[in-house]
Every structure is written in C-alpha cells, then in structure tokens.
C-alpha positions as CSV (number, residue, x, y, z in Angstrom):
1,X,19.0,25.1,-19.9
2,X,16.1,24.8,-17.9
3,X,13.5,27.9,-16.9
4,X,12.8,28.4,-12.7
5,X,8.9,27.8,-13.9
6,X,10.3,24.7,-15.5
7,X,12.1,23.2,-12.2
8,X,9.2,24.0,-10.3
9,X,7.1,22.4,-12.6
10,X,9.6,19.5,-12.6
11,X,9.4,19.7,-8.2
12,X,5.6,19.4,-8.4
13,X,5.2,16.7,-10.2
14,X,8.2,14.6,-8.5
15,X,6.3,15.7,-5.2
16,X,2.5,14.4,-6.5
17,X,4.2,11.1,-8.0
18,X,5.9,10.3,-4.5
19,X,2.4,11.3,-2.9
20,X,1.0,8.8,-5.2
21,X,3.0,6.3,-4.5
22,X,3.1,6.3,-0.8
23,X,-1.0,5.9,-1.3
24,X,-0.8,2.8,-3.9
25,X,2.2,1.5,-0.8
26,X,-0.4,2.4,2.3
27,X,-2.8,0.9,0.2
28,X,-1.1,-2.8,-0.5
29,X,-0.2,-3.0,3.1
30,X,-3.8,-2.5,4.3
31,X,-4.6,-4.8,1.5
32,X,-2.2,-7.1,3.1
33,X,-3.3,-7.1,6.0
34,X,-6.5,-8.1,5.5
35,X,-5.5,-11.1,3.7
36,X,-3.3,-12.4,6.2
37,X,-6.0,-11.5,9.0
38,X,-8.6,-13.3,7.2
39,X,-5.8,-16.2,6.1
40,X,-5.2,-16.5,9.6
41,X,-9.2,-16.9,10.9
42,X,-9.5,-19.4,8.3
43,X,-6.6,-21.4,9.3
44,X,-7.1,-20.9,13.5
45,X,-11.3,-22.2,12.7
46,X,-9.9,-24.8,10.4
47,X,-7.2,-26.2,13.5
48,X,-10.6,-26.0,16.0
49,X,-12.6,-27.9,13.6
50,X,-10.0,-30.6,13.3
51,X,-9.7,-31.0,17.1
52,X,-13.3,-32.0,17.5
C-alpha cells in the first residue's frame, strides 16, 4: 500500500521525467532543423553552381 508522501513522490518525478523529455524532443527538432536548413543551402548553391 502506498504512503500520500510516496504518490507525491511518485507525481514528481513522473512530472520532471515528462519535462525532460519534452526538452531532449524540443531539442532534436531544433537539431533538425538545422540540418535540413543547412542540407537545403548546400543543395540550392550546389543547383546554382551547376547552372553556370
């Protein structure tokens, strides 16, 4: 049976493991998008250098 200390304890931790993992998931996406942004420069310069 568990204590009230114990399911708060329990609510804390589920609440700093979900705010951990929406930072590692805000994280990858910024990550993400800064290797498709530069992905894409490198493929846009690379199209302009084979037109000329």
């Amino acid at each position: 049976m568990a204590t009230i200390s114990n399911d708060g304890e329990d609510a804390a931790r589920r609440r700093n493991a979900e705010a951990d993992y929406r930072k590692k998931l805000l994280n990858h996406k910024e990550l993400e998008s800064r290797v498709r942004s530069s992905c894409r420069s490198k493929v846009d310069k690379g199209k302009t250098d084979f037109r000329t």
